[in-house]
C-alpha positions as CSV (number, residue, x, y, z in Angstrom):
1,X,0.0,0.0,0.0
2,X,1.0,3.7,-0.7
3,X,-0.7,6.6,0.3
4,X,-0.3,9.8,-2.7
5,X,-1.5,13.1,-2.1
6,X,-3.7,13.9,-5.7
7,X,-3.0,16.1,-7.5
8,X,-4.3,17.8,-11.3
9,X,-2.6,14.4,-13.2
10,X,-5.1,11.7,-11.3
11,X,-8.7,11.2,-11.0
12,X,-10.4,12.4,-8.0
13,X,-8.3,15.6,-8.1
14,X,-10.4,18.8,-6.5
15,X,-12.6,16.1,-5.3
16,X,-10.4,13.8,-3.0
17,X,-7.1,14.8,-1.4
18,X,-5.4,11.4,-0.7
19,X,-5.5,8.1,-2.5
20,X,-4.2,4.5,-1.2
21,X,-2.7,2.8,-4.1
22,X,-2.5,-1.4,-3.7
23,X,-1.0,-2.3,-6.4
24,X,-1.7,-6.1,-7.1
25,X,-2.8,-6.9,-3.2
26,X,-6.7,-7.4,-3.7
27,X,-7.1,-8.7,-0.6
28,X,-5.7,-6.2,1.3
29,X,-8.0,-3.9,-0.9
30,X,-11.3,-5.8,-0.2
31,X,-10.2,-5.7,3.3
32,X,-9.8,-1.8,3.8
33,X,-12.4,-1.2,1.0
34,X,-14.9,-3.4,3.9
35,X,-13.3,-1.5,7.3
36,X,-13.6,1.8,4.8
37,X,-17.8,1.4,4.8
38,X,-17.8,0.0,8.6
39,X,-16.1,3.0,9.3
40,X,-17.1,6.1,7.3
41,X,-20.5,4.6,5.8
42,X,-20.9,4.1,2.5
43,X,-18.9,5.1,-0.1
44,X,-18.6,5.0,-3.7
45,X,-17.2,4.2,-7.0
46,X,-15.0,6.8,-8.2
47,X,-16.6,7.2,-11.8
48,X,-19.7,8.4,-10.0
49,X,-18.9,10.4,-7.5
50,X,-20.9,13.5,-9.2
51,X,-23.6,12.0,-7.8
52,X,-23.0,11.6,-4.7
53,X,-20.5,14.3,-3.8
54,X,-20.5,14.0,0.3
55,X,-19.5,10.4,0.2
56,X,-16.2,10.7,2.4
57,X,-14.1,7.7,0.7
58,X,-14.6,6.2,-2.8
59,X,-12.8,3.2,-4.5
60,X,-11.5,2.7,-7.9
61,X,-10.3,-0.7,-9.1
62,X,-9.0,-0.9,-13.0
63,X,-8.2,-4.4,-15.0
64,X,-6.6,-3.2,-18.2
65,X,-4.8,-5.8,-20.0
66,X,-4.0,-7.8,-17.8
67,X,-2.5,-5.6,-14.9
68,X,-4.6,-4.6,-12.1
69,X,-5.0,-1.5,-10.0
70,X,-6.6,-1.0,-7.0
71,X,-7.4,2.2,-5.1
72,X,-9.3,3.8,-2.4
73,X,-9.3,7.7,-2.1
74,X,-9.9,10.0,0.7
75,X,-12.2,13.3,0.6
76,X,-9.8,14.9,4.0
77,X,-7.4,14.4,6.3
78,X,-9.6,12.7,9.2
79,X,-10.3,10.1,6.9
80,X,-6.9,9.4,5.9
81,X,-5.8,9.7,9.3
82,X,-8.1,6.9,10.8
83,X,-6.8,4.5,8.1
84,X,-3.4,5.0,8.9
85,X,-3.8,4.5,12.7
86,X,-5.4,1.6,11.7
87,X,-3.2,0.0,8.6
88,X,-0.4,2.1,8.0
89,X,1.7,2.8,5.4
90,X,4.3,1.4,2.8
């Protein structure tokens, strides 16, 4: 896992202020992506988040060609806080 701050080159940007980036570790993804909604409520895929804009977290998972990329985002800093007290970071 690595957390990036977003900025103009990713999705999310203006929107989200943080994303977790897993890489090829779906499990560790399903996992967070579940404490994520126990936690915060629900939240939502990023592609829609226009409709929905005071969901707190959103996810984003991508299967192009063969490689896989995973991500949850982040709408503040309390958020991204509460996930590192409780997973960390790479």
């Amino acid at each position: 896992m690595r957390v990036q701050r977003i900025d103009g080159r990713m999705n999310g940007h203006g929107v989200y202020q943080h994303r977790v980036a897993f890489g090829h570790d779906k499990r560790r993804y399903i996992a967070v992506q579940d404490w994520c909604w126990e936690t915060f409520g629900p939240g939502i895929e990023l592609a829609f988040f226009d409709l929905e804009p005071d969901r707190v977290w959103a996810w984003d998972y991508d299967a192009i060609r063969g490689h896989t990329r995973c991500f949850i985002y982040f709408k503040g800093q309390e958020q991204l806080t509460l996930f590192l007290l409780r997973w960390g970071a790479d």
